[in-house]
GUFIDO-967002 format. One line per 10 residues: number of its first residue (from 0); their letters; for each residue x, y, z of C-alpha. Coordinates in nm, 4 decimals, m for minus. Layout:
<rs>
NUM = A = X,Y,Z | ...
</rs>
This chain:
<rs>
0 = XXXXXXXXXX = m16.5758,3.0695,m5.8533 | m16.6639,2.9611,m6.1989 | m16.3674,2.8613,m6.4676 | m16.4936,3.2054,m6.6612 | m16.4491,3.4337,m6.3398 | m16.0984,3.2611,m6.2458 | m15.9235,3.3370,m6.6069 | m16.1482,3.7119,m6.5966 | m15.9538,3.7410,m6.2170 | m15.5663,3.6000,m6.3232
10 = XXXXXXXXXX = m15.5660,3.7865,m6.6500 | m15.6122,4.1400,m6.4772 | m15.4110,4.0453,m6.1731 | m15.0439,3.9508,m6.3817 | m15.0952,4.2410,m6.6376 | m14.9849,4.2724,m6.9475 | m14.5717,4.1862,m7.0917 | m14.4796,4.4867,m7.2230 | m14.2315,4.5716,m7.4964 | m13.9785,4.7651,m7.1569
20 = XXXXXXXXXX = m14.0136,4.4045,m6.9566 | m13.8718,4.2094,m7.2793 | m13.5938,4.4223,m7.3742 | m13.4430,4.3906,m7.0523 | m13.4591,4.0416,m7.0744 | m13.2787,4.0203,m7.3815 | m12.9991,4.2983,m7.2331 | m12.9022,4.0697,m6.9329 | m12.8640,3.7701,m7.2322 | m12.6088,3.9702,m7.3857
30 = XXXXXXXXXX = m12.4569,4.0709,m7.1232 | m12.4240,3.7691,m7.0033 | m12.2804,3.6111,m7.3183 | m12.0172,3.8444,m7.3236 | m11.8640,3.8048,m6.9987 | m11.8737,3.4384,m7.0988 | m11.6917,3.4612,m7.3865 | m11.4874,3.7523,m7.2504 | m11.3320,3.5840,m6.9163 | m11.1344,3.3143,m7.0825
40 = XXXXXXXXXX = m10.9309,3.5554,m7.3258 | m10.8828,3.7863,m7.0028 | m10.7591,3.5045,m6.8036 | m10.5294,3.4162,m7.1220 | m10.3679,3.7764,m7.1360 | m10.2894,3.7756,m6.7690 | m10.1149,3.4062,m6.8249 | m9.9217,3.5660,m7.1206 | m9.8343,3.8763,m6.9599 | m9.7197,3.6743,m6.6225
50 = XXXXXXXXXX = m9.5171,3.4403,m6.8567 | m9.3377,3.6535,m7.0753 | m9.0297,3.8199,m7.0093 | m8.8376,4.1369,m7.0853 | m8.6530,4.0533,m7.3953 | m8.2731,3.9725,m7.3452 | m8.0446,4.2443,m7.3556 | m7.7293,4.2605,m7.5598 | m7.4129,4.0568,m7.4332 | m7.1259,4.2931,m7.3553
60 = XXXXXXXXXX = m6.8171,4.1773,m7.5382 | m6.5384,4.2486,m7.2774 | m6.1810,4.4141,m7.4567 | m5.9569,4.2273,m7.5371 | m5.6102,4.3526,m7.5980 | m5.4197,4.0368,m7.7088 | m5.2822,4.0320,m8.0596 | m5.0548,4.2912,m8.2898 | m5.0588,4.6716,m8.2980 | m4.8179,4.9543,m8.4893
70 = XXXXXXXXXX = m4.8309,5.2918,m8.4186 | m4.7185,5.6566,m8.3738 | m4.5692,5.8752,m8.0902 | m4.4454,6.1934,m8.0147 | m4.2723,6.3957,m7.7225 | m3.9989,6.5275,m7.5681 | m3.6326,6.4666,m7.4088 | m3.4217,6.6560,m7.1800 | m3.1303,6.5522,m6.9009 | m3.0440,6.7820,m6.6743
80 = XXXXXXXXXX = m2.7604,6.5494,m6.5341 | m2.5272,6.4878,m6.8266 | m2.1801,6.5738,m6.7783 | m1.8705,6.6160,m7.0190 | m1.4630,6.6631,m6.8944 | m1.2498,6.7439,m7.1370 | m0.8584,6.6997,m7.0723 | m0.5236,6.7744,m7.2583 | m0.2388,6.5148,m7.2548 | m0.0146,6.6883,m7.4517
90 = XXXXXXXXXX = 0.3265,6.7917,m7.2275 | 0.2853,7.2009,m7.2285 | m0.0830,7.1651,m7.3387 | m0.1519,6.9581,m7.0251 | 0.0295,7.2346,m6.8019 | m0.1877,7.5292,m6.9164 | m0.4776,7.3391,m7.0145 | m0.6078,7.1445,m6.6522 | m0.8755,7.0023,m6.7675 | m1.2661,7.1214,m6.7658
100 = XXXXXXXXXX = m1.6084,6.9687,m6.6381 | m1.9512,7.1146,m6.8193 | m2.3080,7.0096,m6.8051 | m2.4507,7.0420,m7.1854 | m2.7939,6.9900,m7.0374 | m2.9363,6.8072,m7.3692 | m3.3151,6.8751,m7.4840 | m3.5184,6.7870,m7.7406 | m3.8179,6.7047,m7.9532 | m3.8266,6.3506,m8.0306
110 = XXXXXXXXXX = m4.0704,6.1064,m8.2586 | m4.1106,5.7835,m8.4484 | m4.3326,5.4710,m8.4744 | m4.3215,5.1250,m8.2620 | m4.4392,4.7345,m8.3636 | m4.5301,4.5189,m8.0358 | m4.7495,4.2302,m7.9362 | m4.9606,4.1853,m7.6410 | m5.0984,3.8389,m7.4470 | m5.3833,3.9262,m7.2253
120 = XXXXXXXXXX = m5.3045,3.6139,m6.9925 | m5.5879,3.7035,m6.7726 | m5.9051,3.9724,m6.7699 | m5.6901,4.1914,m6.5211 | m5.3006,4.1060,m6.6532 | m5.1077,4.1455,m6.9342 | m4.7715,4.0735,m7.1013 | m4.6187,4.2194,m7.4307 | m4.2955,4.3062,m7.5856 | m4.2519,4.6005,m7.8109
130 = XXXXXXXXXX = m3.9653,4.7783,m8.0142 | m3.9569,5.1363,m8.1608 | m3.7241,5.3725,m8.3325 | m3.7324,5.7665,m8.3283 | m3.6081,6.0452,m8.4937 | m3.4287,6.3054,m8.1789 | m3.3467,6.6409,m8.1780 | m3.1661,6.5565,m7.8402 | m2.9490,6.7750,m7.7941 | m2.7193,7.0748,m7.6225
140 = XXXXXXXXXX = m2.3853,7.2384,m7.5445 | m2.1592,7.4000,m7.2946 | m1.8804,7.6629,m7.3469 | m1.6474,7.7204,m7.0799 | m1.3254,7.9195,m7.0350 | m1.0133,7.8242,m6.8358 | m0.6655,8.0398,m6.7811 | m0.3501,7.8899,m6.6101 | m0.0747,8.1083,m6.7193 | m0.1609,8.4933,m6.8419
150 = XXXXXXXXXX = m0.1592,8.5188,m7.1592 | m0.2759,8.1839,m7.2616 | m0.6674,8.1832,m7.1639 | m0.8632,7.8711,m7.3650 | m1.2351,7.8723,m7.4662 | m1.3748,7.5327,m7.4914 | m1.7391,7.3949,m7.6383 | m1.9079,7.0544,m7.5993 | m2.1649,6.9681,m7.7522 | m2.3961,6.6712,m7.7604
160 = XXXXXXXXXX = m2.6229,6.5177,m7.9870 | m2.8602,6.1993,m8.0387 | m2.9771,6.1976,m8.3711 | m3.2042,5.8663,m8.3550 | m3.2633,5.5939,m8.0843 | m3.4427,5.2704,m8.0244 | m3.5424,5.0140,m7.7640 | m3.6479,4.6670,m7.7403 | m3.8601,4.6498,m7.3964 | m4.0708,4.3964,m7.2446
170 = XXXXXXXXXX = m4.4238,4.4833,m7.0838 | m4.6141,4.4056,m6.7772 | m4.9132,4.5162,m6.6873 | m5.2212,4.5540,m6.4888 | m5.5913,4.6201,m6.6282 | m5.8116,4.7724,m6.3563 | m6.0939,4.7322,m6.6190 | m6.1493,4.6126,m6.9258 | m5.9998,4.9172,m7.1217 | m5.7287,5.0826,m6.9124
180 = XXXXXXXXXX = m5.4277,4.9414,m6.8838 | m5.1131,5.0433,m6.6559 | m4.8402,4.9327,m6.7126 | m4.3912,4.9387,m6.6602 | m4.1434,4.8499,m6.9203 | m3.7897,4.7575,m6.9434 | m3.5416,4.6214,m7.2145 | m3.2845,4.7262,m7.4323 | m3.2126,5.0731,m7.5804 | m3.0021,5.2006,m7.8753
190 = XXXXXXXXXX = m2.9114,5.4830,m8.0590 | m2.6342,5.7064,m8.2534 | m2.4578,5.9628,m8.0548 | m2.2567,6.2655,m8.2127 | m1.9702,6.5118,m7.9706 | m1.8613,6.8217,m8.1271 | m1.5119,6.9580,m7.9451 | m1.3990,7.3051,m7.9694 | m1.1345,7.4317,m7.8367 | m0.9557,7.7238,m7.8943
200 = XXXXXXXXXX = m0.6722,7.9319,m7.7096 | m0.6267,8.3295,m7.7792 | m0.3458,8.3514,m7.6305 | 0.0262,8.2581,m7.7102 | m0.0680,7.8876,m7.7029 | m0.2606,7.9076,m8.0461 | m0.1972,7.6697,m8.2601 | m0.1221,7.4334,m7.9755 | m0.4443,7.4362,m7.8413 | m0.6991,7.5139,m8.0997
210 = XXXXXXXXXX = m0.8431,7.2537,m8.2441 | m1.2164,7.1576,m8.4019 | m1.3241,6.7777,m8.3797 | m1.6443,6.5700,m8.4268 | m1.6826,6.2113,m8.3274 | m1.9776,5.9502,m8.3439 | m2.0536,5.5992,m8.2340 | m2.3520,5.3522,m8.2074 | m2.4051,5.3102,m7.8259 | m2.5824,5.0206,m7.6575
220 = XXXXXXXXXX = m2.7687,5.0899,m7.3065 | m3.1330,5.0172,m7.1183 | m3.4264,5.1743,m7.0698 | m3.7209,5.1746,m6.8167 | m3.9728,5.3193,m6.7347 | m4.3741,5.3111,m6.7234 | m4.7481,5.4550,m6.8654 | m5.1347,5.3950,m6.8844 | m5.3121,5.2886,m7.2480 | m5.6332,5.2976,m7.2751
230 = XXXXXXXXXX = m5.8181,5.0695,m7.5590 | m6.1415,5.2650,m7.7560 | m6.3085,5.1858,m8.1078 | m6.2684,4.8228,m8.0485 | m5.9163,4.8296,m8.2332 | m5.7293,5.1697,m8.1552 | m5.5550,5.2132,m7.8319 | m5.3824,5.5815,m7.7252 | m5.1145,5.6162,m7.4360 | m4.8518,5.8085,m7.2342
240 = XXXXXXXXXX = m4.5318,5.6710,m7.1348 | m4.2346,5.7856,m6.9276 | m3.9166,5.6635,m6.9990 | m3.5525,5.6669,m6.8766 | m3.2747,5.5711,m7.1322 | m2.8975,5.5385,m7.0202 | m2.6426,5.4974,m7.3095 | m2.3615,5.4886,m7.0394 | m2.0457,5.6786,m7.1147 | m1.8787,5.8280,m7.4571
250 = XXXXXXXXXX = m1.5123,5.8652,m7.4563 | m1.2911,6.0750,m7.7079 | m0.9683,6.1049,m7.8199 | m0.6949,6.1661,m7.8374 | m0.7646,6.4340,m8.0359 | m0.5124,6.3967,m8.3885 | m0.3713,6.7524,m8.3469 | m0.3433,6.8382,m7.9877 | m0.4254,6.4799,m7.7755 | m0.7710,6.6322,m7.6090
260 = XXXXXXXXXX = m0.9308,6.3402,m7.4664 | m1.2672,6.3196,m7.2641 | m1.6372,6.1256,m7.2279 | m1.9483,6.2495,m7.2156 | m2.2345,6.0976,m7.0631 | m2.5151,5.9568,m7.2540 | m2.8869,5.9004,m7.0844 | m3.2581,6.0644,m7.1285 | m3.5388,6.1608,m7.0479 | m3.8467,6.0850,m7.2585
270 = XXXXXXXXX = m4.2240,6.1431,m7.2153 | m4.3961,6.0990,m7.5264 | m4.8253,6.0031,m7.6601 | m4.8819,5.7408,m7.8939 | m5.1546,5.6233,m8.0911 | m5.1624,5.2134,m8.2006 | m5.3716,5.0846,m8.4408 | m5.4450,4.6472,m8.3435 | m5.5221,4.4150,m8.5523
</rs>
């Protein structure tokens, strides 16, 4: 085969490149080129996204109860169990006046403010002391009517006030989380007691036993008792309490005119809400 025949025979055997045959060519370039270029910022991404981490959430600032508070309460008193005798000592007023026994049965709206401090010595225990002073409207009466000798029956009323009282009472308690607090209470209590006497005879007796007195003292006692608190807003704090109060026993007399003489006792019942701002 001649050098003429061989280029005639290779030229019409590989055909002609045509535009379709280059364009793919230059496709698989750029595809190529991007995968190159593209792999390392993938592979980046996944290393950033396996690194990072959710961002931190906010610390929770446990309560914390230690330091001053003031504040407000409100309630009510009663006892059921208080008991006045009233006796005369007087020579014929003794004979036809025996003495009596009544139960004023004392009740009563009651409210004031109280000052305290707390040491939260752990994050489930506390200690605190704490005084207040109230305002009462403790208080009730008896009437009851006695008759020795015919014609010489006697009407006698008792009653029995507390017109303001305070304590001075220690605190324990227990914090079953961070905000609620349970706690019992004891100390001193205070206050200023008032016993209206009547006694009057409609019989023959009259003058001799009629006779209208009113005494008052400052009596000294205890008180106990017991409630829950729980702490909100970071610096306010709201409660119930329970709480027993014993002034002990209030004697009278003798009476100046006729020689009555008697006691009274003196103790209460309290549940009352408060409301303590701490600073």
């Amino acid at each position: 085969m001649s050098y003429c025949q061989f280029r005639a025979f290779g030229h019409r055997n590989a055909g002609p490149v045509g535009p379709k045959r280059v364009m793919n060519g230059k496709a698989i370039k750029a595809i190529l080129v991007a995968v190159f270029i593209a792999a390392p910022l993938t592979v980046a991404n996944a290393a950033d996204m396996a690194v990072k981490s959710p961002p931190p959430q906010p610390a929770v600032v446990a309560a914390n109860w230690s330091g001053w508070y003031m504040g407000v309460n409100v309630g009510g008193a009663w006892d059921t169990n208080t008991n006045a005798s009233v006796e005369n000592i007087n020579g014929f007023g003794a004979i036809i006046f025996p003495g009596i026994s009544v139960s004023p049965k004392p009740s009563g709206a009651i409210g004031g403010g109280q000052l305290g401090y707390n040491w939260q010595v752990a994050n489930w225990l506390l200690l605190g002391i704490e005084a207040d002073i109230d305002a009462s409207g403790f208080k009730g009466s008896a009437t009851t009517g006695s008759q020795v000798i015919p014609g010489f029956p006697n009407i006698t009323t008792v009653q029995q006030q507390n017109n303001w009282l305070g304590t001075v009472r220690g605190r324990l308690g227990l914090l079953p989380t961070s905000n609620l607090l349970f706690y019992g209470t004891y100390g001193f209590a205070y206050g200023q007691t008032e016993l209206n006497f009547n006694s009057v005879n409609t019989g023959l007796a009259c003058p001799l036993l009629c006779e209208n007195d009113n005494f008052s003292s400052m009596r000294e006692g205890w008180s106990a008792g017991g409630g829950f608190e729980y702490l909100f807003l970071s610096h306010w704090t709201a409660r119930v309490e329970y709480l027993y109060v014993d002034l002990g026993t209030q004697f009278f007399g003798p009476t100046p005119a006729n020689l009555f003489i008697g006691s009274v006792t003196l103790r209460e019942n309290i549940v009352r809400a408060g409301l303590n701002y701490k600073f």
